[in-house]
C-alpha positions as CSV (number, residue, x, y, z in Angstrom):
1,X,28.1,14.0,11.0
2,X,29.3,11.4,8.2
3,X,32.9,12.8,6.8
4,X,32.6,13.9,2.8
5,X,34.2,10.9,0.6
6,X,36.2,11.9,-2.4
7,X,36.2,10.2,-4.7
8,X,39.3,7.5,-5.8
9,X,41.7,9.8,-6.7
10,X,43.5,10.5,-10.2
11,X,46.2,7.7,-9.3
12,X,43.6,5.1,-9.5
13,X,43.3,2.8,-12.9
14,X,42.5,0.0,-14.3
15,X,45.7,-1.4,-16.3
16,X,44.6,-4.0,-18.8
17,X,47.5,-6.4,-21.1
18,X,45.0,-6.1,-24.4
19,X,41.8,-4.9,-25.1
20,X,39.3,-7.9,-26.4
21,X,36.2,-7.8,-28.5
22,X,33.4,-6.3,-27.1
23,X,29.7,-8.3,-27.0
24,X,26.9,-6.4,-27.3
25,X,25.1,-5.6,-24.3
26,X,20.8,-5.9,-23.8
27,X,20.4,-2.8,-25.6
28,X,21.4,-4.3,-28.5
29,X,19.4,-7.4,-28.1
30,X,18.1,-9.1,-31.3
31,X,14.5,-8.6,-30.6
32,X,15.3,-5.1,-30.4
33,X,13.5,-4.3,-27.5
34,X,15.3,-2.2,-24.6
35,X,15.0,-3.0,-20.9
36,X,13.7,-0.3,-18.7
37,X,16.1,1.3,-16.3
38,X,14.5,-0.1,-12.8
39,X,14.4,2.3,-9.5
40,X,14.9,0.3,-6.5
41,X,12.0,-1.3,-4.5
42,X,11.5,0.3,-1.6
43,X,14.2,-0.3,1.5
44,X,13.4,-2.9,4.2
45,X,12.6,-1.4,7.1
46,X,15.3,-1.8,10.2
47,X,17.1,-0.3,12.3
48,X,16.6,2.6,15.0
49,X,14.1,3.4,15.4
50,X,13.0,-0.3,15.9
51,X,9.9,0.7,13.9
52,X,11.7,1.1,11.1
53,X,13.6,3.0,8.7
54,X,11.3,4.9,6.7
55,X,12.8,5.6,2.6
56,X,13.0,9.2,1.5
57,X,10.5,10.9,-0.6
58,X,10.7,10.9,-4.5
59,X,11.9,7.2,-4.9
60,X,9.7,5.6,-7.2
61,X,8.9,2.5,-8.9
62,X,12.1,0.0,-10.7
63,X,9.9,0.8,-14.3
64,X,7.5,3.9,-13.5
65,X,9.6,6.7,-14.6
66,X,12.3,4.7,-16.8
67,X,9.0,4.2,-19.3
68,X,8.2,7.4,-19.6
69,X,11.5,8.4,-22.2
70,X,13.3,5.3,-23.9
71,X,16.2,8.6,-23.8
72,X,16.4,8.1,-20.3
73,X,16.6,4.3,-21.2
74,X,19.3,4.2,-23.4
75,X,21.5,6.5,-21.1
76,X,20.7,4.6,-18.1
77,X,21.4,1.0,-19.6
78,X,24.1,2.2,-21.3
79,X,26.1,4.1,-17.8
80,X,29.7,2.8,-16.6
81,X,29.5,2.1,-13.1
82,X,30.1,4.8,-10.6
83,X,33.5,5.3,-9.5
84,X,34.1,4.0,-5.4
85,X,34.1,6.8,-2.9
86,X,37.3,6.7,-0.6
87,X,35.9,6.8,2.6
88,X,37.7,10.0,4.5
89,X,38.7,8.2,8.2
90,X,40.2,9.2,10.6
91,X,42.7,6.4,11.1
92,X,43.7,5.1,7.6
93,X,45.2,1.6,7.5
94,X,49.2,2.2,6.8
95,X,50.8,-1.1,5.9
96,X,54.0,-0.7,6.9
97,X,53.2,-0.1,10.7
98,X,51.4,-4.2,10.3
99,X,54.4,-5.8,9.2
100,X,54.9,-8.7,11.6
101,X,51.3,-8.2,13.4
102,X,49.2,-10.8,11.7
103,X,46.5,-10.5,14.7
104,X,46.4,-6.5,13.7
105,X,46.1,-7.5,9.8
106,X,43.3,-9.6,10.8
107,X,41.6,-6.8,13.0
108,X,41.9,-4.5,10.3
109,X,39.9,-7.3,7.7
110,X,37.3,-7.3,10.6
111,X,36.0,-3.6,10.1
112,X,33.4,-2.7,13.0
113,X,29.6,-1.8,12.3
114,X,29.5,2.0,13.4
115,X,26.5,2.3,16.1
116,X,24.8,5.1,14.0
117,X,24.7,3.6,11.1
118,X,21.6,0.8,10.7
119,X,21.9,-2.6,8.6
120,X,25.4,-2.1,8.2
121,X,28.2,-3.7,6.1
122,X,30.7,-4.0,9.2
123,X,31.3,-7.3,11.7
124,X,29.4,-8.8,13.5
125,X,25.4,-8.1,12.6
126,X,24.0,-6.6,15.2
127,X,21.5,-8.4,17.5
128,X,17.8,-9.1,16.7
129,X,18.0,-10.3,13.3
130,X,17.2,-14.0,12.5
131,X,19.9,-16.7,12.8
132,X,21.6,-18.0,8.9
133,X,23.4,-21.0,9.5
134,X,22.1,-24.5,10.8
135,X,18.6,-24.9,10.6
136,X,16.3,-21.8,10.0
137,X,12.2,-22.5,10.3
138,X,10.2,-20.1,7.6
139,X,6.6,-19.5,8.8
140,X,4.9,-19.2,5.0
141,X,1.5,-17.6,5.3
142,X,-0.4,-16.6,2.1
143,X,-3.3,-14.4,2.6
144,X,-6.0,-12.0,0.9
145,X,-8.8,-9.9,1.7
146,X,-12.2,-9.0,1.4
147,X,-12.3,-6.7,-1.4
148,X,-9.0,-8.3,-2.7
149,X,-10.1,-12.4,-3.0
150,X,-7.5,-15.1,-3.5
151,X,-5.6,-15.7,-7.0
152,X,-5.6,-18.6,-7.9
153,X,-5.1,-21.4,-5.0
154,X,-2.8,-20.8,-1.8
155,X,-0.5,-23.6,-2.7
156,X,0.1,-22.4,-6.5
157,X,1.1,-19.4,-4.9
158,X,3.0,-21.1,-1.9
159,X,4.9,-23.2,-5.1
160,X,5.8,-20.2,-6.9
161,X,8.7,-19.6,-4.3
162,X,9.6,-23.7,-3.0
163,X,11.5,-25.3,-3.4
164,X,13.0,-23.3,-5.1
165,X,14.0,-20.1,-2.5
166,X,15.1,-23.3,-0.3
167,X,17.1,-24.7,-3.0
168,X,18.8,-21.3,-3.7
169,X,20.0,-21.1,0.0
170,X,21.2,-24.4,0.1
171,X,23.5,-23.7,-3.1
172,X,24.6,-19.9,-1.8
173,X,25.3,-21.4,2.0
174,X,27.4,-24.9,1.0
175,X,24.3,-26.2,2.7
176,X,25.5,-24.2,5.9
177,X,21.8,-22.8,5.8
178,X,18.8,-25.5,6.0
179,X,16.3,-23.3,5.0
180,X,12.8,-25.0,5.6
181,X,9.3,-23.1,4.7
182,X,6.2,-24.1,6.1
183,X,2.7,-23.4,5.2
184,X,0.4,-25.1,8.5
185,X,-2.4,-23.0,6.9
186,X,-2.9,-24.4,2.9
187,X,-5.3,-21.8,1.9
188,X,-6.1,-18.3,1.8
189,X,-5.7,-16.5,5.4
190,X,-8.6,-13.9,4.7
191,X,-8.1,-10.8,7.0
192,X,-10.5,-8.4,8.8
193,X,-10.2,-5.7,6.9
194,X,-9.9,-4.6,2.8
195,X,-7.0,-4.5,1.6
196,X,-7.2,-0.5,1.3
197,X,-8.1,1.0,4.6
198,X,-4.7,-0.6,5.6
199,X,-3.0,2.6,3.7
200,X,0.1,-0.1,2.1
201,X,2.0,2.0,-0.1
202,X,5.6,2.0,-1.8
203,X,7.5,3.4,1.0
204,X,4.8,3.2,3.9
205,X,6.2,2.8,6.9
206,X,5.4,0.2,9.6
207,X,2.8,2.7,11.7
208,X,0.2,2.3,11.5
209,X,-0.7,-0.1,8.6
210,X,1.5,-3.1,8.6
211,X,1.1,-2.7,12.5
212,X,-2.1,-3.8,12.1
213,X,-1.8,-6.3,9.6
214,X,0.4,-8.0,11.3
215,X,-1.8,-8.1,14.3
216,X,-4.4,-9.2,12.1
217,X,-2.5,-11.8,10.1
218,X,-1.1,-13.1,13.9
219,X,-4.7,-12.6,15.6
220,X,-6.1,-14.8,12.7
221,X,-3.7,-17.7,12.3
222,X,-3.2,-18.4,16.1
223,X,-5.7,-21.0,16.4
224,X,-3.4,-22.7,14.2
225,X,0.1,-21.9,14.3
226,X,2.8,-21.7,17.1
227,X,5.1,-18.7,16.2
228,X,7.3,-19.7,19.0
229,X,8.6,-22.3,16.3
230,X,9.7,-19.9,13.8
231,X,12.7,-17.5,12.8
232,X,11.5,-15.6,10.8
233,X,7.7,-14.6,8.8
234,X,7.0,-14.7,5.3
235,X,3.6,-13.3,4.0
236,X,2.9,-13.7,0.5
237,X,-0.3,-11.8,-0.6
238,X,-2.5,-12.6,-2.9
239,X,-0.9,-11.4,-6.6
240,X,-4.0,-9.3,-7.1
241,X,-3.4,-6.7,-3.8
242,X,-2.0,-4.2,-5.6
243,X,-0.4,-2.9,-8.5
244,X,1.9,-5.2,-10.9
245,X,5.7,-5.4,-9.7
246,X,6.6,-3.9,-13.0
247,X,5.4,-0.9,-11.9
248,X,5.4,-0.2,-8.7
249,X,7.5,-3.4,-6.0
250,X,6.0,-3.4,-2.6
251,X,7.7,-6.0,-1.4
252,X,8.8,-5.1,1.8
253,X,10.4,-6.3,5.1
254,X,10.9,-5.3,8.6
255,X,13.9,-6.8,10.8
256,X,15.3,-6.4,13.8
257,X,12.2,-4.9,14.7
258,X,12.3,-5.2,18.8
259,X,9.0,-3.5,18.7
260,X,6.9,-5.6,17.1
261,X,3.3,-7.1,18.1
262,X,3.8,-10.2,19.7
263,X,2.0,-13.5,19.8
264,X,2.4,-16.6,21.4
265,X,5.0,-14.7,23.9
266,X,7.3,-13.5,21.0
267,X,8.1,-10.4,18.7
268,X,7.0,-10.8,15.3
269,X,10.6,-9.2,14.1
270,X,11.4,-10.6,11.0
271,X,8.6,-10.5,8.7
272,X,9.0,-10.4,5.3
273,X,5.8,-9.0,2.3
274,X,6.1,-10.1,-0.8
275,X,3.6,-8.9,-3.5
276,X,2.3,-9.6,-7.0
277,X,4.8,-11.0,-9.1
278,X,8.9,-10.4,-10.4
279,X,7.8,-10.9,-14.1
280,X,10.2,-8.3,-15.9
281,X,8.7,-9.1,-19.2
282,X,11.2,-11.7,-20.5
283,X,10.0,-14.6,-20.2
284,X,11.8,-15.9,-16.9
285,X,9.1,-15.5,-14.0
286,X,9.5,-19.4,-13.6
287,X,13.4,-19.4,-13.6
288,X,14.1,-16.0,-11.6
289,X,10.2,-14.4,-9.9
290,X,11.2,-16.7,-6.7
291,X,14.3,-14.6,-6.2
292,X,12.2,-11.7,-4.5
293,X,12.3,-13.7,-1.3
294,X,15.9,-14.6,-1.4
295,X,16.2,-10.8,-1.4
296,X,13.3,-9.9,1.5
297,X,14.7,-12.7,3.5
298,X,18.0,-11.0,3.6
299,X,17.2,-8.6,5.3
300,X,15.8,-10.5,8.0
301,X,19.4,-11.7,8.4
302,X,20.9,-8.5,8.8
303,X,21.9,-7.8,5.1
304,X,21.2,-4.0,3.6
305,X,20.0,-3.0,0.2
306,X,22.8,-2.3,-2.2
307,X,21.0,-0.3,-4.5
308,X,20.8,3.3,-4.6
309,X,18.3,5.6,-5.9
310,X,19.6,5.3,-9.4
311,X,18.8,1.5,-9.0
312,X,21.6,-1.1,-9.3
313,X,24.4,1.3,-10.8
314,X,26.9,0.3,-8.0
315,X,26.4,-3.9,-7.9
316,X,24.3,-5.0,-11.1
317,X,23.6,-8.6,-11.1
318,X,26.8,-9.6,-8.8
319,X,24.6,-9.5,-5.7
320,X,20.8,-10.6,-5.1
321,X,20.8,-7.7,-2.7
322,X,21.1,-5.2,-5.6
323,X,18.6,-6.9,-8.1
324,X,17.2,-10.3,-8.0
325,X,15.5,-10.6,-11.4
326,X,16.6,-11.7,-14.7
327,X,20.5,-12.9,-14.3
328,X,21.2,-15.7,-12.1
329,X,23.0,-14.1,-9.3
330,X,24.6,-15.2,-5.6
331,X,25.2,-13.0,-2.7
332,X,28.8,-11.6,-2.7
333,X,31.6,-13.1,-0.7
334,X,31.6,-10.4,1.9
335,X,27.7,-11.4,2.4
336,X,28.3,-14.7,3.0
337,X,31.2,-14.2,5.5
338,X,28.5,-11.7,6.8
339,X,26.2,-14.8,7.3
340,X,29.0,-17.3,8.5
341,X,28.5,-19.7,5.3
342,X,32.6,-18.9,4.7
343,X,34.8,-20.6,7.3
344,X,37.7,-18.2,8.2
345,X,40.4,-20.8,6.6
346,X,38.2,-19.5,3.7
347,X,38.7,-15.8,3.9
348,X,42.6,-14.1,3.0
349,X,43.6,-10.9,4.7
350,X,45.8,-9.0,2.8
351,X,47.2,-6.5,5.2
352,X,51.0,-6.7,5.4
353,X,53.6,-4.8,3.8
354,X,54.9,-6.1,0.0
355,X,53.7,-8.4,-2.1
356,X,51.3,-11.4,-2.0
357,X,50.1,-13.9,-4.0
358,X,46.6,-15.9,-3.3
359,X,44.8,-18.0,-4.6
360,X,41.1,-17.7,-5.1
361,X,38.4,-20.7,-5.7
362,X,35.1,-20.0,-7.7
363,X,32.7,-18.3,-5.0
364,X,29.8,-20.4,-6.5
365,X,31.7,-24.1,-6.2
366,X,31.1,-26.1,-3.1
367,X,34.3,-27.1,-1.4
368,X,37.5,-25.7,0.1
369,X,39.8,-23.5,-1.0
370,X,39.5,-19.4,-0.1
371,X,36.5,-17.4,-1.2
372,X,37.4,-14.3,0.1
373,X,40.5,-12.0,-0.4
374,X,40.3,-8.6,1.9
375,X,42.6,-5.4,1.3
376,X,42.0,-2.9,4.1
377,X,42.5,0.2,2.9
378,X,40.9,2.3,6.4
379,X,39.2,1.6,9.7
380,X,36.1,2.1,7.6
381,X,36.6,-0.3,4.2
382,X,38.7,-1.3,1.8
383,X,38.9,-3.8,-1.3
384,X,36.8,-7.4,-1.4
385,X,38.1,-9.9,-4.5
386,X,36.1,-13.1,-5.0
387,X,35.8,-15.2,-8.4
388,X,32.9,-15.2,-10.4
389,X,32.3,-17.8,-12.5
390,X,29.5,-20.1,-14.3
391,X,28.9,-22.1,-11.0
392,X,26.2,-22.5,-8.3
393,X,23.8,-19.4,-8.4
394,X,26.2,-17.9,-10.8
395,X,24.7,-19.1,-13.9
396,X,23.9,-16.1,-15.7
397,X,28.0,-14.6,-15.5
398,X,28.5,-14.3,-18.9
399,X,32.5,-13.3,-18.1
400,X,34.2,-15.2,-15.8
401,X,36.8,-13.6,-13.4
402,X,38.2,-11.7,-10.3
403,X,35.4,-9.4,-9.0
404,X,36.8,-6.3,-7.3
405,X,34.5,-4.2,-5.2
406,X,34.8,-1.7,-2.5
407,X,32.8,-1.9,0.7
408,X,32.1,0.9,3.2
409,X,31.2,0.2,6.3
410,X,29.8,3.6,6.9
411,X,27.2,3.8,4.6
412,X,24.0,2.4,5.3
413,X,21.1,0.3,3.5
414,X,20.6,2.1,0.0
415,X,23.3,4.9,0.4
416,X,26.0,2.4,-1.6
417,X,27.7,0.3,0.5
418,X,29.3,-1.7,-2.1
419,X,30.6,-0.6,-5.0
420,X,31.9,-3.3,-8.1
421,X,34.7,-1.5,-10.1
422,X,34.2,-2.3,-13.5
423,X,37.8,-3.6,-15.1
424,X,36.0,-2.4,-18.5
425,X,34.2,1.0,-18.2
426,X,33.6,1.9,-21.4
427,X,31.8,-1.2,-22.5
428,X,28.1,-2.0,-22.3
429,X,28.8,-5.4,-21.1
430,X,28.4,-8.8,-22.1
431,X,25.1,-10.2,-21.5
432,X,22.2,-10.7,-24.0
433,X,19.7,-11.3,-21.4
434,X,17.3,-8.7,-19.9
435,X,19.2,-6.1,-17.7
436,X,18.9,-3.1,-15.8
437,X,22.9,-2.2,-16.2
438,X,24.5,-4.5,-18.0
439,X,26.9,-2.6,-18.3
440,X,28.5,-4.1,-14.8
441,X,27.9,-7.8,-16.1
442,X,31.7,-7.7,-17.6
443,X,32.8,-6.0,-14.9
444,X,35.0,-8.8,-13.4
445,X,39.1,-9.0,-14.4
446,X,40.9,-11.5,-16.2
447,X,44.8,-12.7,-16.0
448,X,46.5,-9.9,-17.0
449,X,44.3,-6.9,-16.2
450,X,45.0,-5.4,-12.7
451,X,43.6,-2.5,-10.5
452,X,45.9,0.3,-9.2
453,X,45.2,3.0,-6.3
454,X,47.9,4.7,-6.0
455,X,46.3,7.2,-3.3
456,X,46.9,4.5,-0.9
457,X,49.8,2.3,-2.8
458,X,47.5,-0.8,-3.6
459,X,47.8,-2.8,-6.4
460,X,45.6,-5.7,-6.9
461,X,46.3,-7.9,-10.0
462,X,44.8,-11.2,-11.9
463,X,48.1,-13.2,-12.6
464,X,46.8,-16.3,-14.2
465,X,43.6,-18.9,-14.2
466,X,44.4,-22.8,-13.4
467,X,42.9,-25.9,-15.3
468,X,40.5,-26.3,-12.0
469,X,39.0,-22.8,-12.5
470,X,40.9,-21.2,-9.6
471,X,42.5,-17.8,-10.4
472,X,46.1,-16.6,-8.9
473,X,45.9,-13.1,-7.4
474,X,48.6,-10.8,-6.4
475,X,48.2,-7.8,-4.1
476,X,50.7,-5.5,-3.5
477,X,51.3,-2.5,-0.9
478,X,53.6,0.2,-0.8
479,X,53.6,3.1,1.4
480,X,50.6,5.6,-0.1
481,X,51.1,8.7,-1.8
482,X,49.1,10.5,0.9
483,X,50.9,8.8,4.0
């Protein structure tokens, strides 16, 4: 049974040297239009069961119940982000008994991936997922059906996602990740069957219908294709097979799936759906629709949702995990440690006893320098700060700055594992674009703002910003309150 996490007690705060002028947030846009609140898409299905995990009842679309009250809009857009749950372990991390031990401190920056807990947030990734370093081979299949006929041509659709999803990975990874997509087949796969008696609905699990579509889609390309060449599978259906991503996402994957049809002598385990199209109505499906596979692909190497049921209230933008439409985002630095693109010269564990100063390069900028900065706080999680800024896949930060966010290991895909703590709660962010919480989008610190939780005697501070864009962190850890 998963222990109750209280929330970050009273002793936690955000201290701040001067309050700035707020910018108005998307609710406030000059065309006057609000975003709708988006619910997430539905989870990727992983874990144990191999067939998959299958989402709870009630989720529904990003847009189909946020459109039914602009109310329930303006509350949603305008929401602070929810505060971090403490997780309750049994064996908290004290930092006196690690003074001297710099193999413990890095054991404790190195929390485990509980057994019972699937697609989770803790080291290493368990088994079966697709490789995401070096060079990873993309089998890219568009198909349709007979009652659902092709949109358009299979290559427009192919070129709606590369180069640029192969770009994107190049930029996130340091070019750690050669990401290659192939399409042997250059025009519509038609399947056996319509498109309705397979039963594909937001939330259907993989029995019985994506069973058989995938025995259909492998039964009906074999003649052509070698799957023993591939990591991983990504099916992109024609735009027209089913309803419009703005109101209900089906885009889907299964990883890690051990159970999976086979063909040419291998499990079909990573497969990603992607459906219709990621227009959300601004204006950017060219700049940002790709992004959906960036997301779906994820999974396939291991990573978990980081929305919840109330959408992207815990991560925004900061993660493509969370949302991957409108702002530019990148994974987050625990991510791409996840997925080996961060060396370990690259990532700072910040265990010990007293007081420590780092500093931390832009997590978007190519080159040395650490990405990463680690506070333990338990066996089970504990603080990640990384620096946002205007670079790489980061182009739509509108405040640069020290992102602060708490990861749980515990929790699984779409129960929270991440949380961003906003270092301005009361504002309704910064960007003018299109957003489902803007609110998070200034959520980053700036020199002289710092973050105190007393509860565990943790004080994590933004000192001062260099002429190279590098910002100066100090962390420091006194016996906790509850010790």
């Amino acid at each position: 049974m998963t222990p109750k996490r209280p929330r970050i007690p009273p002793g936690f705060r955000i201290r701040r040297r001067r309050a700035g002028p707020r910018i108005r947030a998307s609710g406030d846009h000059p065309t006057g239009r609000h975003r709708p609140h988006r619910a997430p898409r539905t989870p990727h299905q992983a874990g144990a069961p191999p067939l998959g995990h299958t989402p709870p009842r009630g989720r529904t679309s990003r847009r189909g119940r946020a459109l039914a009250t602009a109310a329930a809009l303006l509350l949603a857009v305008a929401a602070p982000a929810t505060a971090p749950h403490i997780p309750a372990a049994p064996r908290p991390i004290h930092a006196p008994a690690l003074r001297g031990s710099a193999a413990a401190g890095r054991a404790a920056c190195t929390p485990p991936r509980p057994h019972d807990v699937a697609m989770s947030e803790g080291m290493p990734t368990a088994p079966g997922y697709s490789r995401s370093t070096g060079t990873v081979r993309a089998l890219t299949l568009m198909i349709d059906f007979p009652d659902v006929p092709g949109e358009g041509s299979a290559r427009e659709r192919f070129a709606e996602f590369f180069p640029q999803t192969a770009r994107w990975f190049a930029r996130g990874s340091y070019g750690r990740l050669d990401y290659r997509a192939t399409a042997p087949l250059d025009h519509w796969l038609r399947m056996p069957r319509t498109f309705r008696s397979y039963g594909l609905r937001r939330g259907s699990g993989f029995e019985p219908g994506y069973r058989a579509l995938v025995r259909d889609i492998a039964a009906a390309a074999d003649h052509k294709v070698d799957f023993r060449r591939y990591d991983l599978i990504n099916v992109l259906l024609t735009p027209n097979a089913g309803p419009p991503a703005a109101r209900t996402v089906l885009s889907v994957t299964f990883s890690g799936n051990t159970d999976a049809p086979r063909a040419d002598g291998v499990p079909l385990a990573n497969v990603s759906f992607v459906y219709s199209r990621q227009d959300d109505g601004s204006g950017s499906l060219t700049r940002t629709g790709f992004r959906v596979l960036p997301h779906e692909n994820g999974h396939s190497f291991g990573l978990p949702d980081l929305y919840t049921g109330r959408g992207g209230d815990r991560v925004g933008h900061w993660d493509v995990m969370s949302e991957d439409w409108g702002v530019g985002n990148d994974l987050m630095a625990w991510h791409k440690w996840k997925l080996g693109w961060l060396t370990p010269a690259q990532v700072v564990c910040a265990a010990r006893a007293g007081t420590s100063t780092h500093t931390l390069s832009p997590l978007g900028r190519r080159g040395g320098g650490a990405k990463l900065l680690f506070v333990p706080v338990s066996t089970s999680g504990g603080y990640t700060v990384e620096a946002r800024t205007n670079e790489g896949n980061d182009d739509g930060v509108c405040k640069p700055g020290v992102l602060v966010s708490w990861v749980d290991v515990g929790l699984g895909s779409g129960d929270g594992p991440i949380t961003v703590i906003d270092a301005s709660p009361k504002s309704r962010g910064c960007t003018r674009e299109p957003n489902v919480h803007p609110g998070l989008s200034d959520a980053t610190f700036t020199p002289g703002e710092s973050l105190r939780d007393a509860a565990h005697g943790i004080r994590i501070g933004v000192t001062t910003r260099d002429g190279h864009g590098a910002y100066r962190v100090e962390v420091t850890r006194r016996p906790p309150l509850n010790r």
